[in-house]
N, C-alpha and C positions, 0 to 999 in steps of 0.2 A: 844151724837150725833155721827154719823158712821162718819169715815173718808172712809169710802168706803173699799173693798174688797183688800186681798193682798193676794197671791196665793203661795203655799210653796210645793215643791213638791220634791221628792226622796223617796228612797228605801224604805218600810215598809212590812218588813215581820214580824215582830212584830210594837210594836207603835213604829215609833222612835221619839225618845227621841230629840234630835236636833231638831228637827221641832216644837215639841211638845213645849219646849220650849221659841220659837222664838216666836210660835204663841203666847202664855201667855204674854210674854213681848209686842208685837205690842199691844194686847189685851187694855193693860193699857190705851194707848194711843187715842183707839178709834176704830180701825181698825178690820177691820172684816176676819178674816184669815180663808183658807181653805187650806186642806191638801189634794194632788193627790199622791195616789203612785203610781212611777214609777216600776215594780219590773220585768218587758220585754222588748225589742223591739218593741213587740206588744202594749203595752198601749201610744205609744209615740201619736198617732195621737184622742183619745179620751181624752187623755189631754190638746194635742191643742188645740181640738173642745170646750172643756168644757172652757179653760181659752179664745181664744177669746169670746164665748157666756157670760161670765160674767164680760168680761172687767175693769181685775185688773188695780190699777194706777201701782202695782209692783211684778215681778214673780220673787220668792228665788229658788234657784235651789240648794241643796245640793250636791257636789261631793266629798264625803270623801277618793276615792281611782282612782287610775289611769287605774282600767280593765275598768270601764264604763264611764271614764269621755268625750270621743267623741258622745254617745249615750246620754250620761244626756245633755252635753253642748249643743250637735245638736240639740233638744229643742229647743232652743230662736231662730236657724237659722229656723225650721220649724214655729214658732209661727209670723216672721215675712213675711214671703211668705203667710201667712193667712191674714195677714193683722195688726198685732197685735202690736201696737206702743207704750206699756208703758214700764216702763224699767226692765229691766233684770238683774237681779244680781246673783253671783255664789258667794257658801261659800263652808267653809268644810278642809280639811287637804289639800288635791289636789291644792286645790285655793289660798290656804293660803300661797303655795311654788313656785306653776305655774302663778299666776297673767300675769306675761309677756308676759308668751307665751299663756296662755287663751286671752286676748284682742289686741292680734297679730290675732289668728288662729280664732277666732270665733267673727266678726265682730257684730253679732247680741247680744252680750253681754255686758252690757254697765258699770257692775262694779263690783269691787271682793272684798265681805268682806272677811278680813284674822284674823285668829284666832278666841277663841267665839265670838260670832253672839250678844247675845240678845241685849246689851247695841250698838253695831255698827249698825245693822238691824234694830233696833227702830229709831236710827236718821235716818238714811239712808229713811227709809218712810216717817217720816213727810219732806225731805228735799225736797223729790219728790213730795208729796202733796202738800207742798207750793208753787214750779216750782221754788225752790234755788237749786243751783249748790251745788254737792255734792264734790268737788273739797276741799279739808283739812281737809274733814272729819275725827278723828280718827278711825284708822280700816279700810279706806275703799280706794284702788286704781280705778280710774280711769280715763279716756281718758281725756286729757287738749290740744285742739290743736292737734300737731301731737306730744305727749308726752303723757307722763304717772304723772296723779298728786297720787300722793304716800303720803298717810296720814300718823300723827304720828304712833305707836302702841297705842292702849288703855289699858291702865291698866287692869289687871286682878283681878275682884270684890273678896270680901268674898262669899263665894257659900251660905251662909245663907241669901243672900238679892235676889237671883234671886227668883221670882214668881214660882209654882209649875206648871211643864207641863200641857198642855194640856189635857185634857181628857174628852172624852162625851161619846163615844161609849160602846159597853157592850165591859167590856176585852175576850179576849182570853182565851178558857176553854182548860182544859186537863182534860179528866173524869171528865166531869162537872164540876170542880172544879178553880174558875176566877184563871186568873195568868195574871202580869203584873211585865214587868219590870223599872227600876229603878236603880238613880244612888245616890252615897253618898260619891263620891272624884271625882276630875279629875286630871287625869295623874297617875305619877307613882313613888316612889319614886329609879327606879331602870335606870340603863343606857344603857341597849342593843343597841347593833350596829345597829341592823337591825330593830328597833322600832319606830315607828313613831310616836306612843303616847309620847315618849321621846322627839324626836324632836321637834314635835306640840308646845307643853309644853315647849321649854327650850328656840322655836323660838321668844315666846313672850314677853320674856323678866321680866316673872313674877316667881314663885314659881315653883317649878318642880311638884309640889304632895302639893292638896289642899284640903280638909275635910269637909263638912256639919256638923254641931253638932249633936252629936245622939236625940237632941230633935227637932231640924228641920226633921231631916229622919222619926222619928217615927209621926209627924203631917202628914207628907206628907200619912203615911204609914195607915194611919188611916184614912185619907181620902177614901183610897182607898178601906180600906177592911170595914169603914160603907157605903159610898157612890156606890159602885161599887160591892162589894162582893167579894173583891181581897183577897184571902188567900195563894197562892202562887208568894213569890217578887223574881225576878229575877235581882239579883245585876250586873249589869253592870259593873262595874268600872273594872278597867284595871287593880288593884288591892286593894283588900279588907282593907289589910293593911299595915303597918309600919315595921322595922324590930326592934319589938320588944315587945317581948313577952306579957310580964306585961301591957305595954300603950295599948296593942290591948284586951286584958283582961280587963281593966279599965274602954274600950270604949264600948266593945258591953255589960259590964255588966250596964252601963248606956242607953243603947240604950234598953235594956229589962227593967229597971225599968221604960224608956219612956213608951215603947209600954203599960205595964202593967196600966199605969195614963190612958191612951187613950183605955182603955178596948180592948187592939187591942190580941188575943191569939192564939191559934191552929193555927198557920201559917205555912208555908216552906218558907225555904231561901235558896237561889241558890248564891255562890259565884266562884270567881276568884281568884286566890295565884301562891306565888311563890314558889317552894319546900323548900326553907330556914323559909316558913313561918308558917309548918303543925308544930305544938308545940301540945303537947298529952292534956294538963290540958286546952288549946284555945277551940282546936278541940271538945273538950268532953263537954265542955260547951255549944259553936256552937249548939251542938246535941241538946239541950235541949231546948234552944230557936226555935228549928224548921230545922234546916240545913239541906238539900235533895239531896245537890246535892255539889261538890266541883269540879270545873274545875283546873288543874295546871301546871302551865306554866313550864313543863319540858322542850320541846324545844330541847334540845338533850342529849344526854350521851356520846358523844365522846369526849375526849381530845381536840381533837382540835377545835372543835366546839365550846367547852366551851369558848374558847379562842376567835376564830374569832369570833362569836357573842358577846362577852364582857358579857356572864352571870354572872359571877360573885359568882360561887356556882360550886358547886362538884360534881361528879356522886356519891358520896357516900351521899349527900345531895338529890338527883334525888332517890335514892333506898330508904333511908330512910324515905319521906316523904310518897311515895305510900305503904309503909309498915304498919307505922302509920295508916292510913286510912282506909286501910283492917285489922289491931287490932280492930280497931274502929268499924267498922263496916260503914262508910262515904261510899257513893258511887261517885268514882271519874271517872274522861276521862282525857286524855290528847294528843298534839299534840306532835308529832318530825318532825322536820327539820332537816329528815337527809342528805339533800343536803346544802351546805356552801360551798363558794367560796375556802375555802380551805381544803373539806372533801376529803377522802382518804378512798381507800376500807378496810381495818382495821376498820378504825372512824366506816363507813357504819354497819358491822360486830356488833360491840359493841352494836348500837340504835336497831338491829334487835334482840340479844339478849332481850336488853331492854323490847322491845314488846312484845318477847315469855313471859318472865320472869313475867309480869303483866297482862298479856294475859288476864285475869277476869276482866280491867277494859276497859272498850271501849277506842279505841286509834283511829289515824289517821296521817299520813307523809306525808311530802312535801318538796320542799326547800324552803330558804329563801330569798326570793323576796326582790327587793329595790324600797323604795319609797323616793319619794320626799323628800329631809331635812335632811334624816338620816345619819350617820356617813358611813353607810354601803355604800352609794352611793359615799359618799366622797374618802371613801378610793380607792373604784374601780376607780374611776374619776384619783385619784394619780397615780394609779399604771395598768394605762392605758387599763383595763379590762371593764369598762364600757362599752352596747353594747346597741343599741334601740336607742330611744330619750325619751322627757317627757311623749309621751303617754304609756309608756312602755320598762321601761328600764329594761336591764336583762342582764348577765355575763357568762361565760363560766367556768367551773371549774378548776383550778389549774391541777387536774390529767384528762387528757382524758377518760381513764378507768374509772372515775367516772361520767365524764358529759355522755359519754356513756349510763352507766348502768340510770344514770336519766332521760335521752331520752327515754328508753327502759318503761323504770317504768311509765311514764308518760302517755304514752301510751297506758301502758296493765292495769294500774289501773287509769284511765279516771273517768269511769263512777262509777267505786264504791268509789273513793275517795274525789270525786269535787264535782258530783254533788245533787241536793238537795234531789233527793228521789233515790240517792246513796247508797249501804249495810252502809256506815259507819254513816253514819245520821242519817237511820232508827236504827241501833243498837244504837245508843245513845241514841235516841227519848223514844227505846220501854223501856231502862232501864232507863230513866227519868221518865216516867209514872209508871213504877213500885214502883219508889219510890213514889209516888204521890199517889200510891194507897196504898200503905203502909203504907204510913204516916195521909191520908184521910178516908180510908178503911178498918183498920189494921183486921179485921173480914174476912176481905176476901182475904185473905194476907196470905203466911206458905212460910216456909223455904226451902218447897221442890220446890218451884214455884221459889224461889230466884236463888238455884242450878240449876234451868232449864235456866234461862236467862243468867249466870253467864257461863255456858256450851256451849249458843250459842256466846256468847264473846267471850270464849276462843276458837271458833271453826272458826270464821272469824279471829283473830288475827293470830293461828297458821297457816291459807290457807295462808293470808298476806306475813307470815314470810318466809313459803318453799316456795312459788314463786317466792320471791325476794332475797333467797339464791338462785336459782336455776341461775336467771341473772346476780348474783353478780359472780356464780362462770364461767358463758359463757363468760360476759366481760371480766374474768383472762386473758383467750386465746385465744379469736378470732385475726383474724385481722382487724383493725380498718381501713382498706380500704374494705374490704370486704361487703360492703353494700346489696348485696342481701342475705349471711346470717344472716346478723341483720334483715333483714325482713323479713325472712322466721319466725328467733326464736318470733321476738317480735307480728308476728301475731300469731302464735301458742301459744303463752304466754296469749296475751288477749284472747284469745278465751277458754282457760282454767280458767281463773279469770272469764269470764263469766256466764259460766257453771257453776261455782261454788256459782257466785253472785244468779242465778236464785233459789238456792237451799234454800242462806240463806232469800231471800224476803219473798220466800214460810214458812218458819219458823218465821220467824218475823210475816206477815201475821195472823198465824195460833196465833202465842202468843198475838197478838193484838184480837184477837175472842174471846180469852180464856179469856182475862183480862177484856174485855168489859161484857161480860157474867158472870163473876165471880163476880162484880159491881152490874151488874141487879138482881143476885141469890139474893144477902144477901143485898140488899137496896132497890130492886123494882124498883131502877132509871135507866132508858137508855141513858146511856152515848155514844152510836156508832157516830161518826162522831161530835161531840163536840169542835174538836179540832179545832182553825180556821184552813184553809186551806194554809193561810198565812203564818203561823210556816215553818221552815227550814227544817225541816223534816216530813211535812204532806205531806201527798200524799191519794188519792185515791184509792179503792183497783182496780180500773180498770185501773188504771196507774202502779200501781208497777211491775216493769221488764218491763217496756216498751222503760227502757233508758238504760237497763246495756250491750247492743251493743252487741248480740249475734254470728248476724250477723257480723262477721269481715270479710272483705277483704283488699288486698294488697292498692286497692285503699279508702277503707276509714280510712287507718291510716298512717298518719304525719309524719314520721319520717324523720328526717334531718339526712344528712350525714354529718360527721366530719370534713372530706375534701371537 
């Protein structure tokens, strides 16, 4: 018998997996779950419409991060000017740190599960279904009077007893070929400053870094690829493994004699690592079981980065492991942050080498942002640098000259760097599919086509790299009161990374025709436009370059003065 509808809504540009999960556990109970993604501004007011018209007894609102949590939370305040009276609850990392000031600022919100959701989210619903007060709930804050009733923590389960996500829909294809992701730990077993998966995880009071059995992963995995036709899994986890060799050997060689019982074969595997963790006899195995793709949490190569982040690993560990990989033949990406609270234009210098020096595997930069919980927040807070508030905290860097040149950067690489049908997303995307058609299509697949995609990597890495020597060496010597020539350079700068973005769309573009077509030759199948549209990096071809800001003027770019 239905307990009636419960309404779960956030980001899904692929499934996500939070939600997916939540619903599966209400599921048990009775409860009829529907999932809206939120993934604009624009969708906020067709998800009101849709949730008043169905009149959930309960709207879950995910906020895992602090850029959107006004626009998600504002939600429940738009759902109650509709008229909309059942209760509202917000979960997620954000919630889990902000509770206080979430049910201060956003009245229309009436409780904040903190930490995982499934086991607190499932009482939380029947508590409301029965019209009991959810006041001691474990896991769950809120309003008591003119107070806050603040629940125990909940334990944090064995991951082998949660229910398996959600899933109805046809998955997500890339060259016709299903891809769905998936997780098989949560957290991490590493302690970065600036991590919040760290935090999350350490907030709770439970395990830092928690594991599924390789025989729970590969049912789940099996599910999907008879059920669904899922042959590419994209591992989410925040890390793949342990730090150490042999037990990660031990485990995925059990996770393959899983899949093999469950006739699960010819698959890809997409993972996440830390450079400490590319081991040649792992990696080489990996390959065999299917492995497509290796993201790794490089993060920076500068001295002191290494340090203010708390990496915990060496630049000679950061060379080493992407070395490995290209022995291998593995196709990796990676991020740098090479802005830190305490970077220095040397540090800067070193991560841009970096990039030249890897330049064949798709890369992308930024600094490192503070969220809620983390060490990273803590420290700044000590050491009186902390600057925003909850919606958005952010810090100034130690050297001027550097927060400089990252205003400048920020600016001139906006559009290729952030956003979603950005050169650096389509460059990942186009060499994700390649592998995919490699590994799917290997007929229609040669080496010289590899060299072609590997060319246009190294040809947006190296524009990357001289345009941001070019500011690193203008920061040297301007002067930092001189504000109209930092606007003069840093519009001239974007309008050059523009120019140059429109070149590589056009190239990415033409290798997306060619790959598609090269599919159709030797299989007869039409894979054009397959992709959902929802992926991070799909775009239309009548959208591409419509964001990479050609048009720059003085007034359409930001730049803050120092003083």
């Amino acid at each position: 018998m239905s307990r009636g509808p419960v309404a779960l809504v956030g980001a899904e540009f692929e499934e996500n997996l939070s939600l997916r999960y939540l619903a599966s556990s209400i599921s048990l109970d009775g409860f009829d779950p529907f999932i809206l993604a939120f993934n604009t501004p624009a969708d906020a007011s067709r998800i009101a419409e849709h949730i008043v018209e169905r009149s959930p007894s309960v709207v879950g609102i995910s906020v895992p991060f602090q850029a959107r949590a006004p626009e998600l939370l504002g939600l429940g305040t738009t759902l109650r000017e509709r008229g909309f009276e059942g209760h509202v609850c917000a979960g997620g990392h954000f919630a889990t740190f902000e509770y206080e000031n979430i049910l201060r600022d956003f009245p229309a919100v009436d409780s904040v599960v903190r930490h995982e959701g499934e086991e607190t989210f499932r009482e939380l619903c029947r508590s409301v279904r029965s019209d009991s007060s959810p006041v001691g709930l474990p896991g769950v804050v809120c309003r008591d009077g003119e107070g806050l009733a603040i629940g125990p923590k909940r334990p944090l389960p064995a991951l082998d007893e949660h229910v398996f996500p959600r899933r109805r829909a046809a998955p997500q294809r890339v060259l016709g070929i299903g891809s769905a992701p998936i997780v098989g730990s949560r957290g991490c077993y590493a302690d970065c400053s600036f991590c919040c998966i760290y935090a999350y995880a350490d907030n709770a009071d439970g395990p830092r870094y928690r594991r599924r059995s390789p025989e729970n992963i590969a049912r789940e995995m099996a599910e999907e690829y008879h059920g669904r036709g899922v042959r590419v899994f994209v591992f989410n986890d925040d890390n793949f493994f342990v730090p150490s060799p042999q037990k990660n050997l031990d485990r995925y060689r059990r996770l393959n004699e899983a899949l093999r019982a469950e006739e699960v074969d010819e698959i890809g595997l997409v993972i996440k690592c830390r450079p400490n963790d590319v081991d040649p006899e792992l990696f080489d195995f990996l390959k065999t079981m299917g492995m497509i793709r290796a993201y790794v949490g490089i993060e920076t190569n500068s001295d002191e980065g290494i340090v203010s982040l708390n990496r915990r690993i060496t630049r000679e560990d950061n060379r080493r492991a992407l070395e490995r990989l290209r022995a291998l033949g593995v196709y990796a990406s990676f991020n740098l942050l090479i802005f830190d609270p305490e970077a220095t234009l040397p540090g800067v210098e070193r991560n841009l080498d970096f990039m030249e020096e890897f330049a064949d595997f798709p890369s992308n930069f930024c600094r490192a942002e503070v969220y809620a919980g983390t060490p990273l927040k803590a420290i700044l807070e000590r050491q009186g640098r902390l600057e925003g508030d909850y919606r958005a905290w952010g810090y100034g860097m130690r050297n001027p000259r550097v927060e400089l040149l990252f205003r400048i950067a920020t600016t001139a690489f906006m559009a290729r760097n952030f956003k979603p049908d950005g050169v650096a997303n389509l460059n990942m995307g186009i060499r994700f599919d390649n592998e995919v058609m490699k590994r799917f299509y290997p007929d229609c697949w040669d080496g010289t086509w590899q060299m072609y995609l590997e060319e246009i990597s190294r040809r947006i890495a190296y524009d990357s790299v001289a345009r941001m020597r070019e500011a690193h060496a203008f920061v040297g010597s301007v002067s930092l009161t001189d504000h109209d020539v930092v606007r003069s350079f840093t519009i001239e700068l974007a309008r050059r990374v523009a120019r140059s973005d429109l070149q590589f769309i056009r190239q990415i573009k033409a290798a997306r025709r060619e790959m598609e077509q090269r599919v159709l030759s030797c299989t007869g199948a039409a894979v054009r436009g397959t992709r959902d549209d929802a992926a991070p990096w799909a775009a239309e071809s009548s959208r591409l370059g419509t964001s990479v800001g050609l048009e720059v003027s003085s007034e359409s770019l930001p730049i803050p003065n120092l003083t």
